[in-house]
C-alpha positions as CSV (number, residue, x, y, z in Angstrom):
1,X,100.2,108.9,122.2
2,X,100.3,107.6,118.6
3,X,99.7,104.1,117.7
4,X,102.3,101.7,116.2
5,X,100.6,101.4,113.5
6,X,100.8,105.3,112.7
7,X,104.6,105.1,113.7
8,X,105.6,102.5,111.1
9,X,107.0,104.1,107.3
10,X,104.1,102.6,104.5
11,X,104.6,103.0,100.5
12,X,102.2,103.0,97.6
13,X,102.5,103.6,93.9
14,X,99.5,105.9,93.2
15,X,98.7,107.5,89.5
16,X,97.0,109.7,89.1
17,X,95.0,111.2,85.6
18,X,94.9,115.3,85.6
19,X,92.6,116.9,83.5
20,X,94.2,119.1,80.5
21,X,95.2,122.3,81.3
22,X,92.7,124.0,79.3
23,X,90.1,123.0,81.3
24,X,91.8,123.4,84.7
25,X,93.0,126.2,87.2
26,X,96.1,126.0,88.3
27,X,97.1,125.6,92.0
28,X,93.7,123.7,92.7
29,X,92.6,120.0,92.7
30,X,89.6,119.2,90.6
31,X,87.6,117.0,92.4
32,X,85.4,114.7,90.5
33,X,82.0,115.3,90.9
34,X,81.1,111.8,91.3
35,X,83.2,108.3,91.1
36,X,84.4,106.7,89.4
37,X,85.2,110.4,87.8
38,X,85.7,112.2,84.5
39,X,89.5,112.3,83.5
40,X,88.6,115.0,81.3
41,X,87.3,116.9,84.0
42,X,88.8,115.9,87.7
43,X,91.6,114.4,89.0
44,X,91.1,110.5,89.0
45,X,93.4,107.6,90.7
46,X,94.3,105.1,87.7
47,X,96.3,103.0,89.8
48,X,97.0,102.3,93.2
49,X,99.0,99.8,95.4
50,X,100.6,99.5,98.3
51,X,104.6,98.4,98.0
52,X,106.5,96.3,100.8
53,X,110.0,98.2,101.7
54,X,112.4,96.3,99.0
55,X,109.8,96.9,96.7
56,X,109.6,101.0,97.4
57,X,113.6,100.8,97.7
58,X,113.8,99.0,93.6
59,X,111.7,101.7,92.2
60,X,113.6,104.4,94.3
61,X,116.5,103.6,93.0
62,X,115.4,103.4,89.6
63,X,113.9,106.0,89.5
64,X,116.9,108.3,90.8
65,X,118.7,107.2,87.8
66,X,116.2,109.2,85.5
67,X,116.9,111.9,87.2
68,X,120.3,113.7,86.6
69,X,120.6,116.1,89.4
70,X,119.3,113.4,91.5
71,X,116.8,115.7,93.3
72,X,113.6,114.8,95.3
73,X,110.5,116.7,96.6
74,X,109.5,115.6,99.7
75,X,105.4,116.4,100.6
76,X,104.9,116.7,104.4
77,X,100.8,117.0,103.9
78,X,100.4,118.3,107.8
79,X,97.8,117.0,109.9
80,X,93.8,116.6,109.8
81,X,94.2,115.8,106.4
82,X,92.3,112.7,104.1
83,X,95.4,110.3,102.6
84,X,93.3,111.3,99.2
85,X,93.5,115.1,99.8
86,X,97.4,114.6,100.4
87,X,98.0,112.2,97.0
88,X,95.9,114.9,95.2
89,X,97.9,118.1,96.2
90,X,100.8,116.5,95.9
91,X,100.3,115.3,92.3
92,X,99.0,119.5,91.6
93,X,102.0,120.2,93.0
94,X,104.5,118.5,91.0
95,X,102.4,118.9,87.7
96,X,101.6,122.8,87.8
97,X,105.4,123.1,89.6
98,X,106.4,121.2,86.2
């Protein structure tokens, strides 16, 4: 049975640096060989913070008025899966998906 804690919603505003194109393959995450990593070379977390709800709701709704068509792209990451490896393929996902 899951845990409360793993039942209750959580938000975070990540960015994330990608490596330019010309030194990357599409469709894959680099990892950085070592921390704090080489934006030039790997993917690297610039920010990160978690957001109460009213907080993730404000830049929601901000954010859907940049957006025209006022779509969104959910990312259900699956299971057995790190919180890093998720932010990471999502973030490869929406750049090389442009």
């Amino acid at each position: 049975m899951p845990s409360l804690q793993s039942l209750k919603v959580s938000f975070a505003e990540i960015a994330v640096s990608i490596p330019p194109d010309s030194t990357r393959k599409a469709g894959s995450v680099q990892w950085p060989a070592e921390l704090p990593g080489d934006p030039a070379t790997g993917f690297v977390t610039v920010k990160a913070h978690t957001l109460d709800r009213p907080q993730a709701m404000s830049w929601i709704s901000r954010t859907a008025k940049l957006v025209p068509q006022r779509q969104a792209l959910v990312f259900i990451h699956g299971f057995n899966n790190l919180f890093e490896e998720a932010v990471y393929r999502f973030v490869q996902i929406v750049h090389d998906g442009r």
